[in-house]
Backbone as CSV, one residue per row, in Angstrom:
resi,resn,N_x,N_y,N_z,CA_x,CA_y,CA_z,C_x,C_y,C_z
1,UNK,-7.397,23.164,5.572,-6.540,22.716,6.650,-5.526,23.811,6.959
2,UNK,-5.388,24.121,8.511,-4.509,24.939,8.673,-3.117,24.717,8.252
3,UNK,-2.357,25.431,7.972,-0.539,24.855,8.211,-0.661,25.278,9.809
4,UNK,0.644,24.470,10.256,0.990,24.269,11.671,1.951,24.698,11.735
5,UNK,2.103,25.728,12.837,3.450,26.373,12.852,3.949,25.921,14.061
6,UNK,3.897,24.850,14.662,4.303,24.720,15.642,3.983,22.641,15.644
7,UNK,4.769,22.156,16.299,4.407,20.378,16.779,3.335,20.558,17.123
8,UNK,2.694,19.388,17.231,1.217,19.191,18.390,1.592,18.102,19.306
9,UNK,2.964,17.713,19.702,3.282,16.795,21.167,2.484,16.806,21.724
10,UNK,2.159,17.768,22.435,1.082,17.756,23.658,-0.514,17.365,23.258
11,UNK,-0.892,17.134,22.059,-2.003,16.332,22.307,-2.162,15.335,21.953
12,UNK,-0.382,14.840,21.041,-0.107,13.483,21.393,-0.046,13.168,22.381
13,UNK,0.414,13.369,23.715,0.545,12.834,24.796,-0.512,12.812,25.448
14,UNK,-2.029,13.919,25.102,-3.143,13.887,25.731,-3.836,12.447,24.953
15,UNK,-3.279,12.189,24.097,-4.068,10.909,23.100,-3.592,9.459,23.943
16,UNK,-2.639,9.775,25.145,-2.158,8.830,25.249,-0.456,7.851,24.802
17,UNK,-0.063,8.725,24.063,0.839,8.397,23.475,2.206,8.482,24.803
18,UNK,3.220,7.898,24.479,4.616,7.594,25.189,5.312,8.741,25.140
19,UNK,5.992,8.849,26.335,6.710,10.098,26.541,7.908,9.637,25.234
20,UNK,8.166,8.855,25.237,9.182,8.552,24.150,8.752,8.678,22.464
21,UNK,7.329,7.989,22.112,6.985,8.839,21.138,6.790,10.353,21.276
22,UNK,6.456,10.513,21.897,6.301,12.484,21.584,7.070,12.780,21.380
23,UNK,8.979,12.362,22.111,9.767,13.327,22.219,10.075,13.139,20.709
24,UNK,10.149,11.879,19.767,10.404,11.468,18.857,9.675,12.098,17.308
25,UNK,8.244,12.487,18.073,7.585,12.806,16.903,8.235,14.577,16.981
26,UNK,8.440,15.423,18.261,8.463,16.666,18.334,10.272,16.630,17.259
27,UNK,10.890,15.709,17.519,12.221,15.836,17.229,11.703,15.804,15.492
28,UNK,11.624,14.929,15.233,11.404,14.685,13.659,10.637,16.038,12.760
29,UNK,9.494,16.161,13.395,8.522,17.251,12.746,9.745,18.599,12.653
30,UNK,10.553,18.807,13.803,11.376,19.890,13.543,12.258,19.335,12.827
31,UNK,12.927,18.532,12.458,13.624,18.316,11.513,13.391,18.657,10.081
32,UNK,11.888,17.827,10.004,11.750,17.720,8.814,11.407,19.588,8.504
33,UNK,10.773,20.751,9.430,10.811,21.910,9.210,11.693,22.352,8.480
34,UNK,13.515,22.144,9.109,14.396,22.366,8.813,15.036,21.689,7.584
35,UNK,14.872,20.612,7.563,15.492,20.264,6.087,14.712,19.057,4.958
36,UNK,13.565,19.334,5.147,12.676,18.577,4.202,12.375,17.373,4.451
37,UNK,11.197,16.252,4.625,11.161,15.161,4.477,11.816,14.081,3.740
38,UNK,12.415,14.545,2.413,13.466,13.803,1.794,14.432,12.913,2.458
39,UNK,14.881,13.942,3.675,16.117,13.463,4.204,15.994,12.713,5.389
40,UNK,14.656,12.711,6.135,14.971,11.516,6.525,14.727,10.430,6.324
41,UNK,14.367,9.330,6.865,14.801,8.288,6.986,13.131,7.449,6.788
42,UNK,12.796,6.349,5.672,11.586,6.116,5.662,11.096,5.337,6.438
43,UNK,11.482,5.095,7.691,10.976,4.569,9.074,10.233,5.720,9.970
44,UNK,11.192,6.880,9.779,10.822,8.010,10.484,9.530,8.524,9.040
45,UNK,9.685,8.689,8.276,8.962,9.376,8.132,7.129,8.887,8.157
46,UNK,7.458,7.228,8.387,6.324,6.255,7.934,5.531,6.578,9.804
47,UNK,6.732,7.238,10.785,6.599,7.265,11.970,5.267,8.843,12.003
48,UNK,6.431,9.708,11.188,5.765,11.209,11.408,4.451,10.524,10.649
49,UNK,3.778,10.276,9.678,2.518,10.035,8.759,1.600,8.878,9.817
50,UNK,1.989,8.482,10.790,1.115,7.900,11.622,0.932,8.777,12.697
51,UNK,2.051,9.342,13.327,1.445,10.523,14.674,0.570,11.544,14.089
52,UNK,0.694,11.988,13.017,-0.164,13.193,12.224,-1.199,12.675,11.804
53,UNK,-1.595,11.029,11.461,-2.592,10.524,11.011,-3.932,10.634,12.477
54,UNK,-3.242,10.635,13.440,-3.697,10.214,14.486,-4.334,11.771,15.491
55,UNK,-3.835,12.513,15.033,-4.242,13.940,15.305,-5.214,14.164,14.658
56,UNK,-6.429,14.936,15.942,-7.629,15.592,15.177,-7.233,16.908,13.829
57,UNK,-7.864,16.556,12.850,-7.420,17.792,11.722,-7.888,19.329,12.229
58,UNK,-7.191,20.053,11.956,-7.365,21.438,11.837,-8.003,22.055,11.066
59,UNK,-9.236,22.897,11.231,-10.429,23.378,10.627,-10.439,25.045,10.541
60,UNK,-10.092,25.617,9.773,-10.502,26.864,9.790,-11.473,27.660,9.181
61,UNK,-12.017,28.697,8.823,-12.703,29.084,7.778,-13.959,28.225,7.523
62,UNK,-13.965,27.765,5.832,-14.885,27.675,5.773,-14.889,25.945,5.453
63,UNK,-13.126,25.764,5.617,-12.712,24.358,5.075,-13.599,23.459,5.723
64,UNK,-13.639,22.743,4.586,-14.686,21.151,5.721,-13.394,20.350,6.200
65,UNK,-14.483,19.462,6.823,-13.994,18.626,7.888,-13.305,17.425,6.493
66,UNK,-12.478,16.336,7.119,-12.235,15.903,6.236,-13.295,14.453,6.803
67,UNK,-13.343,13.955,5.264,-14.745,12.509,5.070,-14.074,11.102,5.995
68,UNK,-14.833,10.724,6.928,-14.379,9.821,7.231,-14.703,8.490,6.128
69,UNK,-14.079,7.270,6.069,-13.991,6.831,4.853,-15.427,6.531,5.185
70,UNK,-16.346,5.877,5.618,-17.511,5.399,5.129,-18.302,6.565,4.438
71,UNK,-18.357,7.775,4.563,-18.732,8.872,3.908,-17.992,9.059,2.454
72,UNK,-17.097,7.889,1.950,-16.569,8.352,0.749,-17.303,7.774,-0.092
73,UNK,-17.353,7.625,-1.125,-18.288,7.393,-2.336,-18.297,5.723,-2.556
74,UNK,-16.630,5.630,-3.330,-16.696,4.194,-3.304,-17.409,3.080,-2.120
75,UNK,-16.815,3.195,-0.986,-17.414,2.697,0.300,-18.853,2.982,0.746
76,UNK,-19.702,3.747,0.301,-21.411,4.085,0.077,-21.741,3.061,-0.752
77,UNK,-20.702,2.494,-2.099,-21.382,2.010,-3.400,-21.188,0.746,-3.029
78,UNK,-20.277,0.341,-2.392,-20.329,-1.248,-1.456,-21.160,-1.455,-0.883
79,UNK,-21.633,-0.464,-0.088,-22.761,-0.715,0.865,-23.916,-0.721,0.311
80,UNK,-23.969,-0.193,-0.576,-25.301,-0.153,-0.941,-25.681,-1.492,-1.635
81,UNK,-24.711,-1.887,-2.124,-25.165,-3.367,-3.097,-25.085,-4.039,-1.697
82,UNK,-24.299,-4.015,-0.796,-24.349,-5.006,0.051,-25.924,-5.219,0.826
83,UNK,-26.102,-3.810,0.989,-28.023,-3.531,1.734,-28.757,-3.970,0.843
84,UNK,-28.907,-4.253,-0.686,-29.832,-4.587,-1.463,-29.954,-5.983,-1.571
85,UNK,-28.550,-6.306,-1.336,-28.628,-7.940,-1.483,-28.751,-7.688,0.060
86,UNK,-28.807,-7.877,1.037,-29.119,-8.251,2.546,-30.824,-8.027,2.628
87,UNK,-31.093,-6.991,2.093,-32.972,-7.015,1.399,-33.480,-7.999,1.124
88,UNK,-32.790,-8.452,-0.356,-33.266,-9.683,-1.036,-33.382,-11.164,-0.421
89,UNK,-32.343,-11.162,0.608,-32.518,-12.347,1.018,-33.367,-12.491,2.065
90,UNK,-33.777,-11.729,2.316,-34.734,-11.507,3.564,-36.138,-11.909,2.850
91,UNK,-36.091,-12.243,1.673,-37.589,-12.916,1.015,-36.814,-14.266,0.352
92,UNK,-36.012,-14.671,0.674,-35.463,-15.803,0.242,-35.488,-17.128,1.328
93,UNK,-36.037,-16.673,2.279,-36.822,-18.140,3.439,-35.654,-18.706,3.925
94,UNK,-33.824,-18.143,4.389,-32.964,-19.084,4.627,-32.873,-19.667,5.866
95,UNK,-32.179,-20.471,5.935,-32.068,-21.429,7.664,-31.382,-20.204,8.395
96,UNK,-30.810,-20.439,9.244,-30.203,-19.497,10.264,-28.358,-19.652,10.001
97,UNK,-27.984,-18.815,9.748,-26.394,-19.019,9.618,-25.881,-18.795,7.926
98,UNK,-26.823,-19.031,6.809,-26.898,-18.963,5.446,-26.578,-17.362,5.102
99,UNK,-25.944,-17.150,4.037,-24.933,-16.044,3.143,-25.244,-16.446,1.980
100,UNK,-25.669,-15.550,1.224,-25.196,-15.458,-0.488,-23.626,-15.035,-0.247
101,UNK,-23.024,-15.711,-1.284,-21.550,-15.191,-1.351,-21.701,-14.057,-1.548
102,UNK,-22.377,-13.317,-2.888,-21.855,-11.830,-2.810,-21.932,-10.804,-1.961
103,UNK,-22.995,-11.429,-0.898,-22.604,-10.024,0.278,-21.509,-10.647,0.702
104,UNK,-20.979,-11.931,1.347,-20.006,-12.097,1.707,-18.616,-11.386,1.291
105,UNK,-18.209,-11.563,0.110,-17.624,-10.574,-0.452,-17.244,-9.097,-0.222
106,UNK,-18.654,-8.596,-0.452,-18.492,-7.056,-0.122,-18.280,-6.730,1.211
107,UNK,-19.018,-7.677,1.859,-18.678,-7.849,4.141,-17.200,-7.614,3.733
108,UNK,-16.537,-8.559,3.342,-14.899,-8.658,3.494,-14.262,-7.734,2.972
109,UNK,-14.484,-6.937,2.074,-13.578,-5.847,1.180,-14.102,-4.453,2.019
110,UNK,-15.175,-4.471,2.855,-15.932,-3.067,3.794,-15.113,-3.294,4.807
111,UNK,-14.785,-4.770,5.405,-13.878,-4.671,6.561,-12.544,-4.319,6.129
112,UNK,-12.265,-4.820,5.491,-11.068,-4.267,4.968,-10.758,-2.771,5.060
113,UNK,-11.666,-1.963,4.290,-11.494,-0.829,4.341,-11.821,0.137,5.458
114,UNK,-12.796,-0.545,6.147,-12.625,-0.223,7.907,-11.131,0.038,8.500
115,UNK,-10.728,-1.152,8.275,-9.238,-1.633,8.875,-8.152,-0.335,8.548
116,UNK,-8.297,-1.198,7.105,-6.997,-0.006,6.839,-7.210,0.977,6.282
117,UNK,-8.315,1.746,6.740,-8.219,3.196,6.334,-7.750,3.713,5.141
118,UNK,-7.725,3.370,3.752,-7.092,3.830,2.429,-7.831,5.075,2.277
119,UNK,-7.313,6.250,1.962,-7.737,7.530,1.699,-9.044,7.406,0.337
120,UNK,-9.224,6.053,-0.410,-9.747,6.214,-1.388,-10.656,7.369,-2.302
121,UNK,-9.212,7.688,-2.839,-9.285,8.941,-3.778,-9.793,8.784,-5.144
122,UNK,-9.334,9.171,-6.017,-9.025,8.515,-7.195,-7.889,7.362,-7.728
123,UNK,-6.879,7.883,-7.496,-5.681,6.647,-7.797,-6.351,5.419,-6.930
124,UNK,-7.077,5.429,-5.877,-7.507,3.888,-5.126,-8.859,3.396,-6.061
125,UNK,-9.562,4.631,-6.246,-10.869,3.710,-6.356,-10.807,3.066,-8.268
126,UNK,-9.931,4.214,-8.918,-8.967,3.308,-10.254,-8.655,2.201,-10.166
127,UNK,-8.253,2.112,-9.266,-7.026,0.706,-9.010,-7.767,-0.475,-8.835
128,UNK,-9.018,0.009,-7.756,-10.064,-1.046,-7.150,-10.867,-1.739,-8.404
129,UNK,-10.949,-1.025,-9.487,-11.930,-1.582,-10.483,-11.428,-2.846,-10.892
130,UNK,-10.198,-3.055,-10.604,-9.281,-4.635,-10.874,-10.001,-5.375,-10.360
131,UNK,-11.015,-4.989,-9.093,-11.260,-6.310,-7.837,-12.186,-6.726,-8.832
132,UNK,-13.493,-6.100,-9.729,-14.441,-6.875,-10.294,-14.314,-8.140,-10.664
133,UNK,-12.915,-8.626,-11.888,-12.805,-9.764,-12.111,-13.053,-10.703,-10.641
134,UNK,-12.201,-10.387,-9.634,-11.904,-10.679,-8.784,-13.243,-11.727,-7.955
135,UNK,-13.650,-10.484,-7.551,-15.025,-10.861,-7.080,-16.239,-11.949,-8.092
136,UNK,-15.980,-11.551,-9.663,-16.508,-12.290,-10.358,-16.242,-13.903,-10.142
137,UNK,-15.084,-13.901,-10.123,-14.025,-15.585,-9.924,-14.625,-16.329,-8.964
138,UNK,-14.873,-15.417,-7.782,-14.473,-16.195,-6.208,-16.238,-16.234,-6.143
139,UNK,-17.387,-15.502,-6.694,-18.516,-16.019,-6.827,-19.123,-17.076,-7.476
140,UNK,-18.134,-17.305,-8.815,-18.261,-18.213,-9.642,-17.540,-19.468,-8.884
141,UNK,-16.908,-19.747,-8.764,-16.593,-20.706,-7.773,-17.323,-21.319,-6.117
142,UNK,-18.357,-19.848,-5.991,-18.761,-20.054,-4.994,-20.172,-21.236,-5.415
143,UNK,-20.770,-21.416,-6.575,-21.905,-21.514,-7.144,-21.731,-23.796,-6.812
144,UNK,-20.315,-24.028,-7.155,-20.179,-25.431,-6.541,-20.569,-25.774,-5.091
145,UNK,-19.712,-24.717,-4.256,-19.844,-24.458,-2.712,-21.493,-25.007,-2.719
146,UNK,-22.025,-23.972,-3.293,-23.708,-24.203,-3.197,-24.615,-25.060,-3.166
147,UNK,-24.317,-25.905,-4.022,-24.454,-27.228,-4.418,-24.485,-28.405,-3.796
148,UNK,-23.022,-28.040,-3.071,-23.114,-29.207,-1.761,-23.672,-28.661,-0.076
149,UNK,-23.077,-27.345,-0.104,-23.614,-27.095,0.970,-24.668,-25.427,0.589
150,UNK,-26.091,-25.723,0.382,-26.935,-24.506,0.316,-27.974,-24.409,-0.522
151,UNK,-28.074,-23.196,-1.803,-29.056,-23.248,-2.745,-28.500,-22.149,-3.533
152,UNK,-29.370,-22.391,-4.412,-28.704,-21.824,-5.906,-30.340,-20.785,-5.640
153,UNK,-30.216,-19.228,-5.855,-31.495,-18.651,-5.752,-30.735,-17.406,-7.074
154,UNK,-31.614,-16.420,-7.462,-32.085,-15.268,-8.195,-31.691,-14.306,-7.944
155,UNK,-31.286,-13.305,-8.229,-30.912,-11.840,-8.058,-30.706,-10.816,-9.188
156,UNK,-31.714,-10.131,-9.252,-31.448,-9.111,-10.511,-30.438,-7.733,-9.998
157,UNK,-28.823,-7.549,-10.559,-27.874,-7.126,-9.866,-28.200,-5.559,-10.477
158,UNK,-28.858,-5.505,-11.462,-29.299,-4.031,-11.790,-30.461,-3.375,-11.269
159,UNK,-31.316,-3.796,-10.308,-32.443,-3.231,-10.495,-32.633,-2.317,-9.087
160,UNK,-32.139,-2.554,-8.237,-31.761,-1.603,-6.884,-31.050,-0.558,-7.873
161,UNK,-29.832,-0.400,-7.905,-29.036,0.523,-8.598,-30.033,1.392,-9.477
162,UNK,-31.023,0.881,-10.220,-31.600,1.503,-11.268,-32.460,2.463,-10.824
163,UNK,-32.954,1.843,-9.482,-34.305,2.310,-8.870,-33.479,3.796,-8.437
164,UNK,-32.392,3.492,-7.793,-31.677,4.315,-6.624,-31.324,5.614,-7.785
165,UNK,-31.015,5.325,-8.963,-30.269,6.746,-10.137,-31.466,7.287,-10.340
166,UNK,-32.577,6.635,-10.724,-33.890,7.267,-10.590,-34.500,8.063,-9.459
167,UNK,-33.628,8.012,-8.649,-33.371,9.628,-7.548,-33.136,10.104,-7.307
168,UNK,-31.619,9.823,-7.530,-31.053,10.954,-7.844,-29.394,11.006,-8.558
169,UNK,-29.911,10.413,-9.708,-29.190,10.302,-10.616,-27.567,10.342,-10.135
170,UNK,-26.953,9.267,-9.448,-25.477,9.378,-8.752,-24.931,8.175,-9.813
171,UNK,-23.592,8.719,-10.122,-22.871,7.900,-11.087,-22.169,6.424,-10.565
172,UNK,-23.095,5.872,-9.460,-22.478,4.460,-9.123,-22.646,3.711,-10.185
173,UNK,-22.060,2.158,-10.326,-22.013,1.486,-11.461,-22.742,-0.148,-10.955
174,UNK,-23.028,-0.537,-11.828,-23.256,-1.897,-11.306,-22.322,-3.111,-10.904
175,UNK,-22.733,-4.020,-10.167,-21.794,-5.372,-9.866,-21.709,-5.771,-11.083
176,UNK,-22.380,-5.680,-11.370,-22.645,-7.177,-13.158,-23.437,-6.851,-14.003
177,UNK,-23.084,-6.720,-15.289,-23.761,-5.430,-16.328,-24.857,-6.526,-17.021
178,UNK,-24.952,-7.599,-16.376,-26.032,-9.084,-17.041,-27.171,-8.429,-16.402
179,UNK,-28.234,-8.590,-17.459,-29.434,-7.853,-17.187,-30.448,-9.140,-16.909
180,UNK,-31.526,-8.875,-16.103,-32.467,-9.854,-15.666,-31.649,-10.399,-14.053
181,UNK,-32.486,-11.276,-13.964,-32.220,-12.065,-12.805,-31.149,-13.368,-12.848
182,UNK,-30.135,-13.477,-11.766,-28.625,-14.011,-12.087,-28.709,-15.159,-11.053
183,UNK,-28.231,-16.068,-11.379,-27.664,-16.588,-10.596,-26.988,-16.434,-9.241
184,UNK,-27.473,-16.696,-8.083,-27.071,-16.633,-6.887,-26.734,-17.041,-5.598
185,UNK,-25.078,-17.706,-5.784,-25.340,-18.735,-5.069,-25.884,-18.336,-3.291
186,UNK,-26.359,-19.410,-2.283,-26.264,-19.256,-1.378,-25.632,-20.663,-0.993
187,UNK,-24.808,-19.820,0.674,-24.283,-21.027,1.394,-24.973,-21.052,2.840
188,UNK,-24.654,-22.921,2.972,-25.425,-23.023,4.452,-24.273,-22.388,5.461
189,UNK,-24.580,-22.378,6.775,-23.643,-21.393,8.172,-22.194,-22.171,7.722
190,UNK,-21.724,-23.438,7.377,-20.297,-23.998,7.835,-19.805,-23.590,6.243
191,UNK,-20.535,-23.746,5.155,-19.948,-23.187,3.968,-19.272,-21.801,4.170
192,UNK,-20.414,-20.692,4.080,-20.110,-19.757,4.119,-18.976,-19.179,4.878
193,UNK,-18.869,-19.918,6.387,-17.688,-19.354,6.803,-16.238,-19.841,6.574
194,UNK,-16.441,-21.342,5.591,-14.974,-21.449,5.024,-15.235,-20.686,3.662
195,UNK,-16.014,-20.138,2.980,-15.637,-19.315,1.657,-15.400,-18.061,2.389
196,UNK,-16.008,-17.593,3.490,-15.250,-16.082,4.321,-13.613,-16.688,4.166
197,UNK,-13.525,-17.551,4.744,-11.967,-17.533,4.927,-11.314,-17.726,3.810
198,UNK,-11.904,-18.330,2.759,-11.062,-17.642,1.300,-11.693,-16.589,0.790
199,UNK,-12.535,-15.902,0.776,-12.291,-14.317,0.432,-11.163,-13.958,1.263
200,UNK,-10.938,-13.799,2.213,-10.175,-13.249,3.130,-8.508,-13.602,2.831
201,UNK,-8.232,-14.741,2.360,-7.248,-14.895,2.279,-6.942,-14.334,0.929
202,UNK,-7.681,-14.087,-0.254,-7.345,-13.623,-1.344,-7.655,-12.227,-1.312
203,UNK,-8.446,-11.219,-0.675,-8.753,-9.968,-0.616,-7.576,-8.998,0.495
204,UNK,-6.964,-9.479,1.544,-6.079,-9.007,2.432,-5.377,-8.675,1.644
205,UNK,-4.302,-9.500,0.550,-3.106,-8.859,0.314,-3.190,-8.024,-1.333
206,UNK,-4.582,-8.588,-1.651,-5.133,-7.412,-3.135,-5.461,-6.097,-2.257
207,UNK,-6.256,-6.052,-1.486,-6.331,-4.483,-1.362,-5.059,-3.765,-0.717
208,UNK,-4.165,-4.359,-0.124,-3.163,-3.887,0.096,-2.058,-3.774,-0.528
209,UNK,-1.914,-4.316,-1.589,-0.770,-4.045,-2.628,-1.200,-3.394,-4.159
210,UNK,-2.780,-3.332,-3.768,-3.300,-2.565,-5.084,-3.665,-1.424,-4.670
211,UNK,-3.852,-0.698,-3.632,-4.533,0.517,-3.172,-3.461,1.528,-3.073
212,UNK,-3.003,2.820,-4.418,-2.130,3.254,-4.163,-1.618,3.699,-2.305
213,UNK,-2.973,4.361,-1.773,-2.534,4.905,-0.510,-2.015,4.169,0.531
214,UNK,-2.270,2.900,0.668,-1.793,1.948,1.468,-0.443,1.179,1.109
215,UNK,1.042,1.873,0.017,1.765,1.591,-0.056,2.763,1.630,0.949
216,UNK,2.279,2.384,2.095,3.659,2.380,3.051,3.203,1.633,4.377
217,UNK,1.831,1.360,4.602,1.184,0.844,5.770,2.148,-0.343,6.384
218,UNK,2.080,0.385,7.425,2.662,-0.581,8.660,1.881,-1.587,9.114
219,UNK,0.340,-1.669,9.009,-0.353,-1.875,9.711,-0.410,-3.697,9.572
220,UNK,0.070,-4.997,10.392,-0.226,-6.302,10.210,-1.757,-6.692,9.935
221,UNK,-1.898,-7.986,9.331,-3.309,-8.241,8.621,-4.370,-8.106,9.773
222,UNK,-5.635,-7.651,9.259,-6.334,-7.690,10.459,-6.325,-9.308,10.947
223,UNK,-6.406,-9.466,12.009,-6.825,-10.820,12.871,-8.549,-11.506,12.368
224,UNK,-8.923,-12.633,12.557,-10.102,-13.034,12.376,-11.212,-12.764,13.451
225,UNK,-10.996,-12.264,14.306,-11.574,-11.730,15.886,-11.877,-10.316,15.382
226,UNK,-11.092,-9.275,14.079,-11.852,-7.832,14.110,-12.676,-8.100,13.447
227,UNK,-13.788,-6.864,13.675,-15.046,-6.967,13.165,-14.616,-5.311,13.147
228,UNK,-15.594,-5.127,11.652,-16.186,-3.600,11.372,-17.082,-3.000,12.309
229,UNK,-17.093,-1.495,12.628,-17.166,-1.037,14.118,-18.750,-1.344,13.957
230,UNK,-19.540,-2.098,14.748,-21.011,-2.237,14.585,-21.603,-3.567,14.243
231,UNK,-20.388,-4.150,14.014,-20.168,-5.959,13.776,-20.426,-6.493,14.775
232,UNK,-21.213,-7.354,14.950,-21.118,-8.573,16.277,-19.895,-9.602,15.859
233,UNK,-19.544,-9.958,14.839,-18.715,-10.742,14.368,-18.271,-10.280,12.906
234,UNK,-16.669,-10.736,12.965,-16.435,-10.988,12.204,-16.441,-11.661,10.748
C-alpha cells in the first residue's frame, strides 16, 4: 500500500459523498498529519476510518490487492460446510421451504459477515472459535423444533472436509469432531424461519462484540429485508 501524501477529497466527492463530508474528512486527515490521531476526537477518528474505508486502496509494485472478505479463509470454511450440507440435502427428498438448521446457521453468521465487513485476521477468526459452542446449543435445540415441525435426517459432518484435505491438504477444521453420521435436524418453511429469527437474534450482537475488528463499528443491526449480495432473500 502506498503512503499518501496528500487527502483523496476529490474522489470522495467523485464517490458521491457531501460537500460537507469532504471538507470534514480533508480537515481531519490534515490534522491528524500534523498532530497524530491520538488527539483527536473518537467520533472523528471513527469518521476518518470510514472515509478511508470507503476509498479504492492504493496498489503499487508488486503489493497485492487487498482480499475482499469472501476470499478470506475463515469465510471459504463457512461456505464450504454450508455447500456440503446444501449438497446433502438435495438427496434428502424435502417439501419446498424446508432447512436443516445447520446451514441455517452458517446462512446467518455469512450474512453477517457480508454486512459488517470484519477484517477477519487472526485476533477475529481466534475469537470466532467461541461461536462453536454456540452454534452447537442453537442446533441442539433446534432437534425439538424438528419434531414438531419437520424431520430428524443424517449427516456425516467429517466426510466433505476429509474428501476436500485429500486435495489439497488446507488446514480447515471440522463443525463436529463426532465421527459417522449425526443427527440432523430439519425444519418445515414456518419453523425454519422462526429458528432464522433466533439465530439472528443471538448471532447479531456475538459477532459484534466478539470480533476484535468490529469494536468501533458504527454500523446499526442489519434489517431483516438485507440479504447477502446474490441472496433472493434474506
Amino acid at each position: 500500500m502506498a503512503k499518501e501524501l496528500t487527502h483523496r477529497a476529490d474522489e470522495l466527492q467523485a464517490l458521491g459523498w457531501s460537500a460537507e463530508d469532504v471538507a470534514r474528512y480533508a480537515e481531519l486527515w490534515d490534522y491528524r498529519q500534523r498532530w497524530g490521531a491520538m488527539n483527536l476526537e473518537r467520533e472523528d477518528r471513527l469518521f476518518l476510518r470510514k472515509a478511508e474505508a470507503a476509498l479504492p486502496a492504493i496498489v503499487t509494485g508488486k503489493a497485492a490487492a487487498k482480499k475482499s472478505i469472501n476470499e478470506k479463509s475463515y469465510y471459504l470454511w463457512l461456505q464450504f460446510h454450508l455447500d456440503a450440507m446444501t449438497a446433502a440435502e438435495q438427496g434428502f427428498g424435502l417439501a419446498e421451504g424446508a432447512r436443516g438448521a445447520w446451514p441455517i446457521l452458517l446462512e446467518e453468521e455469512l450474512r453477517l459477515l457480508d454486512y459488517y465487513q470484519p477484517v477477519l485476521g487472526l485476533p477475529d477468526t481466534l475469537k470466532a472459535k467461541g461461536f462453536d459452542p454456540i452454534r452447537a446449543e442453537l442446533a441442539a435445540a433446534a432437534v425439538s423444533l424438528a419434531s414438531d415441525g419437520g424431520s430428524m435426517q443424517q449427516y456425516d459432518f467429517k466426510a466433505a472436509l476429509e474428501a476436500r484435505k485429500a486435495e489439497d491438504n488446507n488446514r480447515w477444521r471440522h463443525l463436529l469432531e463426532a465421527d459417522g453420521a449425526q443427527p440432523y435436524p430439519v425444519l418445515d418453511a414456518n419453523t425454519a424461519a422462526a429458528f432464522r429469527q433466533q439465530v439472528r437474534a443471538r448471532f447479531v450482537p456475538l459477532v459484534r462484540e466478539t470480533m476484535p475488528s468490529l469494536a468501533d463499528t458504527e454500523k446499526p443491526e442489519p434489517g431483516d429485508d438485507w440479504c447477502r449480495p446474490g441472496d433472493a432473500d434474506g
